[in-house]
N, C-alpha and C positions, 0 to 999 in steps of 0.2 A: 084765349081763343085765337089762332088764324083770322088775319083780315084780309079778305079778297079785293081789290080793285073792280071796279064795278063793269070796266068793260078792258079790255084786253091793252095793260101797259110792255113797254119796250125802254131801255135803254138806247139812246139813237146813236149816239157820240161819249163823248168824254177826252180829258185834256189830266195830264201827268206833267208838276215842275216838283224840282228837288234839288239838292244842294250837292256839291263835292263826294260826299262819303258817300250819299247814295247814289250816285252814279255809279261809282267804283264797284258797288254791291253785281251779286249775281245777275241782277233785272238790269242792269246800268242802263244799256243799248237801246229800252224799252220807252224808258223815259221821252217823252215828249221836249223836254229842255232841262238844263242845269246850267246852275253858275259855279264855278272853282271856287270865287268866293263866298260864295253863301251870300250874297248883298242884293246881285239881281241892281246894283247902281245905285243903290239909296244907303243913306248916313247914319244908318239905327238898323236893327237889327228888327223893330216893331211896324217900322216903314218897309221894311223888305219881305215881311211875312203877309203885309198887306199887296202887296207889290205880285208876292206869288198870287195869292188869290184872283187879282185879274187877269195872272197871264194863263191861270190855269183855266177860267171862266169865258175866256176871249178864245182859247185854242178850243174849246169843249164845241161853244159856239160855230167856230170857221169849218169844223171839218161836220158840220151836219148842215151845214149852208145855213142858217137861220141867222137874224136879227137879234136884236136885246127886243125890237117891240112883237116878238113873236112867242117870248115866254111870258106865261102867265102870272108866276110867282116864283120868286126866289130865295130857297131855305139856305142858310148858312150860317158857321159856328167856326169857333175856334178855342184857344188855350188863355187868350192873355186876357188881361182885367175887362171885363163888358162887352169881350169880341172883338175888339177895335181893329183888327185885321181884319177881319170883314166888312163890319162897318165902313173902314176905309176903303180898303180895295175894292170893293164892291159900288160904290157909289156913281161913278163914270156910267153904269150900264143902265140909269134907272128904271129899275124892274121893281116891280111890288114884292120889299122885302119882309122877309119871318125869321128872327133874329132865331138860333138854337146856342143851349151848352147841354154836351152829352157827353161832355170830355174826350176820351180818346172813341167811342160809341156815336162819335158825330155823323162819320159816313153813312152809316148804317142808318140812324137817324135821320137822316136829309134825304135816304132814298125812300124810306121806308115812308115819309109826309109826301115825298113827291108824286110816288107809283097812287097813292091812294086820293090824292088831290086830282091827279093826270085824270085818274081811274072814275072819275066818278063829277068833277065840275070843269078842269081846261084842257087845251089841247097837248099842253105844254106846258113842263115842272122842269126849274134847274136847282141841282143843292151841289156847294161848295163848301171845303171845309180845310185846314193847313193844320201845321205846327211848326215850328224852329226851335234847334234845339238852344240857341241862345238867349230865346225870349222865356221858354220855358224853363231852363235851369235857374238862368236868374230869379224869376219868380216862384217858385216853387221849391228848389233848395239853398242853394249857397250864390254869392256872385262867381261871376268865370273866372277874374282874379285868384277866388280862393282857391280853388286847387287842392279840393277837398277829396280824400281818398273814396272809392267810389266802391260798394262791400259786392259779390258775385250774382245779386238780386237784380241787382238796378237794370234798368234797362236806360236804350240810349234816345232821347226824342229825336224821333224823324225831323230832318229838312226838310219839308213834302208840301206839296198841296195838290186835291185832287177835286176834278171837277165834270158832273154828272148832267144829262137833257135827258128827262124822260119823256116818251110821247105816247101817244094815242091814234097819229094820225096816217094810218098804212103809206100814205103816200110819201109820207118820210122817208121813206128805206129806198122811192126810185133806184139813187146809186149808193147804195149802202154798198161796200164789199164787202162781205161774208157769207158763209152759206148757212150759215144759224142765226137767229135774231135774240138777242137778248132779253127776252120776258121775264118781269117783274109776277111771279105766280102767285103769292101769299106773302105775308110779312104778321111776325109777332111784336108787340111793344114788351119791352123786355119790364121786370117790377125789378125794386131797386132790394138790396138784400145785403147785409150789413155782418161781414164774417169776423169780424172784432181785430181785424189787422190795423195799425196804428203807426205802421213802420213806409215814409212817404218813397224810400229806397226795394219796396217789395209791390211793384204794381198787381204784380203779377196773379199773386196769392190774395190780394184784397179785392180784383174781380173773379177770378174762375169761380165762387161761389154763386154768384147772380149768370154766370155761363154756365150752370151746369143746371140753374132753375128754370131757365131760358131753355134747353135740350129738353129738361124733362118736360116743360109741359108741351113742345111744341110735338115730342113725338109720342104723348097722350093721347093726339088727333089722329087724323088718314094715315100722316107719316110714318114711316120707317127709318132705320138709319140707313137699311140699304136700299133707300129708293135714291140717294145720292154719290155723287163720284167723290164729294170734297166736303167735309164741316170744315169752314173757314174762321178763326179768330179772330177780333184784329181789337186790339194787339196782349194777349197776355205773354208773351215770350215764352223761353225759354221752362222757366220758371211755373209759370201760369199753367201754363199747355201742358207739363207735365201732372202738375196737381189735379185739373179737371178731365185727364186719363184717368186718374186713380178715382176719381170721385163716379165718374160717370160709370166705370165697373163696378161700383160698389149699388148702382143704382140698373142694373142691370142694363144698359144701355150700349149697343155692340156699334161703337165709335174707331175701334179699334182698327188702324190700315186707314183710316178716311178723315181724320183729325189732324190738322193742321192750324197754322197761327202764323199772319203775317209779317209778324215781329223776328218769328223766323226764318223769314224767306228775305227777307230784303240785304241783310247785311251779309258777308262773306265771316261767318262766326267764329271761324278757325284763324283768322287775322285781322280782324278791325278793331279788336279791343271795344268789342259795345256791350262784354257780360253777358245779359239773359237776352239780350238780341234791342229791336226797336220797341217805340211806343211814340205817344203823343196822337194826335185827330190825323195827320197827314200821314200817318203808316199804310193804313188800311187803305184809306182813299188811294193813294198812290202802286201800292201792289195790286188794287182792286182793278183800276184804271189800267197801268202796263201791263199786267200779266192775266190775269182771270178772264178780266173780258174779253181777251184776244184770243182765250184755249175756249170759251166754251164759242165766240163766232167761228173760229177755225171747227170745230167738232170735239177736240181733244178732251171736253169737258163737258158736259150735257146737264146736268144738276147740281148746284151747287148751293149749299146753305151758309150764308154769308152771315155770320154775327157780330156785328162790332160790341165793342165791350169798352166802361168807362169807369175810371174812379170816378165819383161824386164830392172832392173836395177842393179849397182852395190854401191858400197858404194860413190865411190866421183859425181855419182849423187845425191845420194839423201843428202851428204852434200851443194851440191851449190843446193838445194828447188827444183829440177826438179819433175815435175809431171813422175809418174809412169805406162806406155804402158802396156797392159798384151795380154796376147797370148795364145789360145786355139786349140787346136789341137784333132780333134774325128778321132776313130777306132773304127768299127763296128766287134764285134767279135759272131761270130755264133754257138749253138752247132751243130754241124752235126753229125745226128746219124752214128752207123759204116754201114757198105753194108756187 
């Protein structure tokens, strides 16, 4: 079922960092900050992902005027072994933290705890969430040395990290500029659904089955597909996007013209050499943050079903041949014009 927030949530702010390649991309401009080297200054590539997390968390913060003692609780998740990019990065701000893994489904995830927390017991939810692609490849397939040939499936993990203030309290938006307010309308918890892919180079095809479970039953309820301007993925790619086309027609479901996937939109796909496009926690977050929020405050966007989507495994699964569960997760973000 749809879960409503108990009394009327808002996105206030948000903060966009990313690396090199994504700058370069379509969004480049959009971005909040980037570094050429992907380092952000620090000697590891597990310190630099931690590194975005606060700069993404700190900019979210400054342009909504608020404090760290002005949030209530703080969701946040990542890629590497126990979150430790979060963990890390996150510690400077001490906020009452709620560790997440929802995989590349994080965003979605930390909005969707946040609007309902906001909604219902504080004034005020932050969720943060990253990925790199150097922390993630090493972990997940081969080291960056190996130089391992990469098949037309894969997709590329973002350099990203995005960061989210949801509120409750109208007087938040004083100097908002925008002529639409980003409300948090419904959100579904996505179930986890297990399509027998085993192949850790095919993201794509091992969630669109748990995003096309997530569709059906969320538009089982009130909804419609055309009561939206945008189904947003994040991130099955290339790849993904097209399968849960096909699947969602088979399912009578009229997606068609209003289906999109952020994994597509971030990279320039006709020359970056990233395959079936992005992935990783910080895809979504980051397209979510630079571009979305900014078309539906400007008007250009006015409903938008936002589903972040996650594989469920980690490395020494997919060493012993375990098939791969994926997990989706929608938020319904509204424009609402100002009164």
């Amino acid at each position: 079922m749809n879960l409503r927030p108990a009394r009327p949530v808002y996105i206030r702010s948000w903060g966009s960092i990313v690396g090199k390649k994504e700058h370069e991309g379509p969004l480049g401009e959009l971005f909040d900050r980037y570094d050429d080297a992907d380092t952000f200054g620090k000697d590891t590539f597990e310190k630099t992902e931690a590194e975005m997390q606060r700069l993404a968390l700190d900019t979210a913060l400054k342009k909504g005027n608020y404090q760290p003692a002005d949030i209530t609780a703080l969701f946040a998740g990542d890629l590497v072994n126990q979150c430790i990019a979060s963990h890390y990065g996150l510690v400077p701000f001490k906020i009452p933290f709620v560790g997440l893994f929802g995989a590349c489904s994080t965003a979605a995830e930390g909005l969707m705890l946040s609007s309902l927390m906001t909604g219902a017991y504080a004034n005020r939810c932050a969720s943060v969430t990253s990925s790199h692609f150097c922390t993630a490849e090493r972990q997940f397939r081969y080291p960056l040395e190996y130089g391992g040939q990469r098949p037309p499936t894969a997709q590329w993990t973002v350099t990203g990290s995005g960061a989210f203030v949801c509120t409750s309290v109208p007087d938040d938006f004083r100097d908002f500029d925008g002529a639409y307010l980003p409300r948090i309308m419904d959100v579904m918890p996505g179930r986890m659904v297990d399509g027998g892919i085993n192949d850790a180079n095919n993201m794509g095809a091992a969630m669109a089955p748990a995003a096309l479970d997530t569709l059906d039953r969320y538009f089982a309820n009130e909804h419609k597909p055309e009561d939206f301007d945008l189904i947003i993925t994040g991130d099955l790619g290339m790849e993904g996007n097209a399968i849960l086309a096909d699947l969602a027609e088979t399912k009578g479901l009229a997606v068609s013209g209003i289906l999109s996937d952020c994994g597509k939109m971030i990279y320039r796909m006709d020359t970056s050499d990233c395959h079936a496009g992005g992935s990783g926690c910080g895809c979504s977050a980051v397209v979510l943050a630079a571009d979305l929020l900014g078309n539906i405050v400007n008007g250009s966007l006015r409903d938008v079903l936002f589903i972040g989507t996650g594989a469920l495994m980690n490395s020494m699964s997919l060493y012993q041949g375990q098939t791969i569960p994926g997990i989706a997760h929608a938020v319904h973000i509204h424009g609402e014009a100002r009164g």
